[in-house]
C-alpha positions in Angstrom: -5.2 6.8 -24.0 -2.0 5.5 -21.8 -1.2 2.2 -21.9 -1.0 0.0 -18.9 2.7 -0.1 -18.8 2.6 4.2 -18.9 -0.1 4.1 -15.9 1.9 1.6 -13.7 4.7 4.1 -14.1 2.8 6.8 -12.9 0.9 4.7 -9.7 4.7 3.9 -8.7 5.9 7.8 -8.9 3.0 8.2 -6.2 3.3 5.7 -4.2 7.6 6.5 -4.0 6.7 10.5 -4.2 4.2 9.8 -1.1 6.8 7.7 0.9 9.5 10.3 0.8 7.3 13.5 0.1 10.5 14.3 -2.4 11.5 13.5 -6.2 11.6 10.2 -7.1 15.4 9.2 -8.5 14.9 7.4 -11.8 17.3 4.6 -10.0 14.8 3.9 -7.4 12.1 3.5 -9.5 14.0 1.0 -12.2 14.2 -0.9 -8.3 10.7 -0.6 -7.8 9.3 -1.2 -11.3 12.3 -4.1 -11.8 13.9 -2.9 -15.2 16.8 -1.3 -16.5 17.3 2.8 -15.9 17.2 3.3 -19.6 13.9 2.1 -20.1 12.9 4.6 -16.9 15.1 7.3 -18.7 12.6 6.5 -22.0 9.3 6.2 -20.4 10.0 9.4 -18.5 10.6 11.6 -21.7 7.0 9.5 -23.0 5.5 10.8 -19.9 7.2 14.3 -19.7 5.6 15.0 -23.2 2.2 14.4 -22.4 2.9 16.7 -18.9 2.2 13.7 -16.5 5.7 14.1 -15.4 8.0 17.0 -14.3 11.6 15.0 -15.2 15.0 16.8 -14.7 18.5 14.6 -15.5 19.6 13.7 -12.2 17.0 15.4 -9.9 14.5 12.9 -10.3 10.9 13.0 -11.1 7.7 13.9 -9.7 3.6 13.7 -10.9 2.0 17.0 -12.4 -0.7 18.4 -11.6 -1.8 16.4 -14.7 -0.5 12.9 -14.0 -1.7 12.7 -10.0 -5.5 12.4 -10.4 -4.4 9.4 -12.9 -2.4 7.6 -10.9 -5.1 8.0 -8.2 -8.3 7.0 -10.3 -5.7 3.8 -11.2 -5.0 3.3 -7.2 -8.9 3.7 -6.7 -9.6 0.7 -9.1 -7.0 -1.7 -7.9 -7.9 -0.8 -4.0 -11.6 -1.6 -4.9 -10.9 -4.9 -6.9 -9.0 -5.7 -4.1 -11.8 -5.5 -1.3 -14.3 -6.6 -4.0 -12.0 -9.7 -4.6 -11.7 -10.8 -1.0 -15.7 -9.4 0.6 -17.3 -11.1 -2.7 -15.3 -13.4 -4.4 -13.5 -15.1 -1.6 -10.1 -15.2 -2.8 -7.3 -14.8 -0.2 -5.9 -11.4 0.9 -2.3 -13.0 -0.4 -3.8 -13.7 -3.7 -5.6 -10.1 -4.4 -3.1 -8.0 -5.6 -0.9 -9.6 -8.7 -4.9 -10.1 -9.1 -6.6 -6.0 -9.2 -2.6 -5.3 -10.6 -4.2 -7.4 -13.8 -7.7 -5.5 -14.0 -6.9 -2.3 -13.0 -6.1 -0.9 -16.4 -9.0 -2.8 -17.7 -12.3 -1.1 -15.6 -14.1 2.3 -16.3 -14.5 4.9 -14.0 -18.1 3.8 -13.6 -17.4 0.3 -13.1 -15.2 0.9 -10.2 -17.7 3.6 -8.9 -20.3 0.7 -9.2 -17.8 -1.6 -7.2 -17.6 1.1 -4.3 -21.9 1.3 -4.0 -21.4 -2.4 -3.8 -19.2 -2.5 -1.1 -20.8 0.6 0.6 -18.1 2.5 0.2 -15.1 1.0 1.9 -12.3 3.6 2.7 -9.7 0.8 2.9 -8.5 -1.9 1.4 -8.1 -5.5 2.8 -4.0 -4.5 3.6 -5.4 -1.4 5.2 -4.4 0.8 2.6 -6.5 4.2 2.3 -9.2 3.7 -1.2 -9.1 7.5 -2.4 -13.1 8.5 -3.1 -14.7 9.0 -6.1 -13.8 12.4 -6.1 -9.9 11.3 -5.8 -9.5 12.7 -2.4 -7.0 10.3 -0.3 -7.0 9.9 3.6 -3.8 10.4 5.1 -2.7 7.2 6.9 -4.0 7.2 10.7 0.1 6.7 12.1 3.3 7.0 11.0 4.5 4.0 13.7 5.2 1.1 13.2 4.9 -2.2 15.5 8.6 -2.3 16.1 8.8 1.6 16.7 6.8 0.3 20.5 7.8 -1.0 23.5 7.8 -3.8 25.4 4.2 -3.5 27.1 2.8 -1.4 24.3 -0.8 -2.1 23.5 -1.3 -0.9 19.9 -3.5 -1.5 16.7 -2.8 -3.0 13.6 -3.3 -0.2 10.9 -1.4 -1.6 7.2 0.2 -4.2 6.3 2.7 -4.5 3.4 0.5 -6.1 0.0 3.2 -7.3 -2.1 4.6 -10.3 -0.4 2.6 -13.3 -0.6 4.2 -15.5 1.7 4.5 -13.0 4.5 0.7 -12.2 3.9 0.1 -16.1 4.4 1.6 -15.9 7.5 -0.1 -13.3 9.1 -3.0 -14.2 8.3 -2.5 -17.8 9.5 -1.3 -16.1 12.7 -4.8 -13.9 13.1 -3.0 -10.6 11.8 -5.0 -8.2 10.1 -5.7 -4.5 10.2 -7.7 -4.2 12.9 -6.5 -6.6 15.2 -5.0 -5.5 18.7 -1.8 -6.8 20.1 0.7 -6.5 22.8 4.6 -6.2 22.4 5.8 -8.8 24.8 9.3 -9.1 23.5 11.9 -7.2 22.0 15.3 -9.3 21.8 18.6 -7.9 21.0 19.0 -9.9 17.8 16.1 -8.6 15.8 13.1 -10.1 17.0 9.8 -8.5 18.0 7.3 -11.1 19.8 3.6 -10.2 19.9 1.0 -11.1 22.3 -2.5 -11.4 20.5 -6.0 -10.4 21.9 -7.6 -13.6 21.8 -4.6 -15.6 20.7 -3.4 -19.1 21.7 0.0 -18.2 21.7 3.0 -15.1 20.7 3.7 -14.5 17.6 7.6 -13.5 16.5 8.3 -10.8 13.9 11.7 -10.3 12.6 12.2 -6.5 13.1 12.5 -6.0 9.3 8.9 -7.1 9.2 8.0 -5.4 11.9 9.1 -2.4 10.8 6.8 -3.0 7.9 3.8 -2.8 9.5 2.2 0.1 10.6 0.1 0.1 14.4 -1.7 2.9 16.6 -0.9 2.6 20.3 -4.0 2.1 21.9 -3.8 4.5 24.5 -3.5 7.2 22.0 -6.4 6.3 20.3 -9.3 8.7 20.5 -11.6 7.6 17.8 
């Protein structure tokens, strides 16, 4: 049995491991999990012995073969609360994931299978994040672009949206931005700021680029499905 603190370790391994397709650096993960690199250096030795890790001194760390389906069935739950959270309980998408980050350690294999019949299934997330299936198999994500990787003039898709930052969640949503939803670069300005023109929408909405850069989007015109 691993605690919660051991499977939180291992959920951010994949989710660093899967942005860089590399070894993590024990430094980036005390950044992402927000502690000391001592206590990274001691959980990875924890981890290392029960072959959930592969951990060399100064070349990082990575999953085994062991520790990936784990931090997958873990990524399943939390995906599922989410969805569940917002389709059934009707609690914002800003509010969902300190939320499933608080029950995922806590629900059974079945119980998040049950959640998935429920939902019929859902192969994303509210954020637009990918729900690996029961049998742990993961989508790749449909783009590697982001919105402020397009031009002026681009039509393109919302795909993902960063989950972790409340506010910023708040103000998307209060602006109509959501996976799914189709804009139009109007504006790129030399100081950092990408303006978007929404199907439907009263008015632009402005991005700083760093948020921009956050979000991923599908040019339209290079959509097939």
């Amino acid at each position: 049995m691993l605690s919660a603190i051991m499977e939180d370790y291992l959920k951010a391994i994949y989710y660093l491991q899967d942005e860089t397709d590399e070894r993590v650096r024990t430094s980036t993960l005390a950044e992402h999990m927000g502690v000391e690199q001592p206590s990274v250096t001691s959980m990875m030795k924890k981890l290392a012995e029960r072959d959930l890790v592969h951990h060399e001194p100064y070349k990082g760390v990575e999953l085994t073969d062991t520790g990936i389906p784990i931090a997958l069935e873990i990524i399943r739950h939390h995906r599922l609360l989410e969805r569940y959270l917002t389709d059934h309980l009707e609690y914002d998408w800003a509010e969902v994931h300190d939320e499933a980050d608080r029950l995922e350690h806590h629900i059974s294999n079945q119980f998040a299978d049950r959640i998935a019949e429920q939902l019929g299934d859902p192969a994303v997330d509210p954020h637009g994040d990918p729900i690996p299936t029961a049998e742990l198999d993961i989508s790749a994500p449909k783009c590697g672009e982001t919105l402020a990787d397009h031009q002026v003039g681009d039509s393109v898709r919302i795909e993902r949206v960063p989950d972790e930052d409340a506010d910023l969640l708040r103000y998307l949503s209060e602006h109509g931005i959501h996976p799914g939803t189709e804009v139009e670069i109007v504006e790129v300005t030399s100081f950092g700021m990408v303006t978007l023109d929404l199907d439907g929408g009263d008015e632009p909405v402005a991005l700083p680029e760093k948020v921009a850069r956050s979000i991923s989007a599908q040019s339209l015109s290079e959509d097939t499905s």
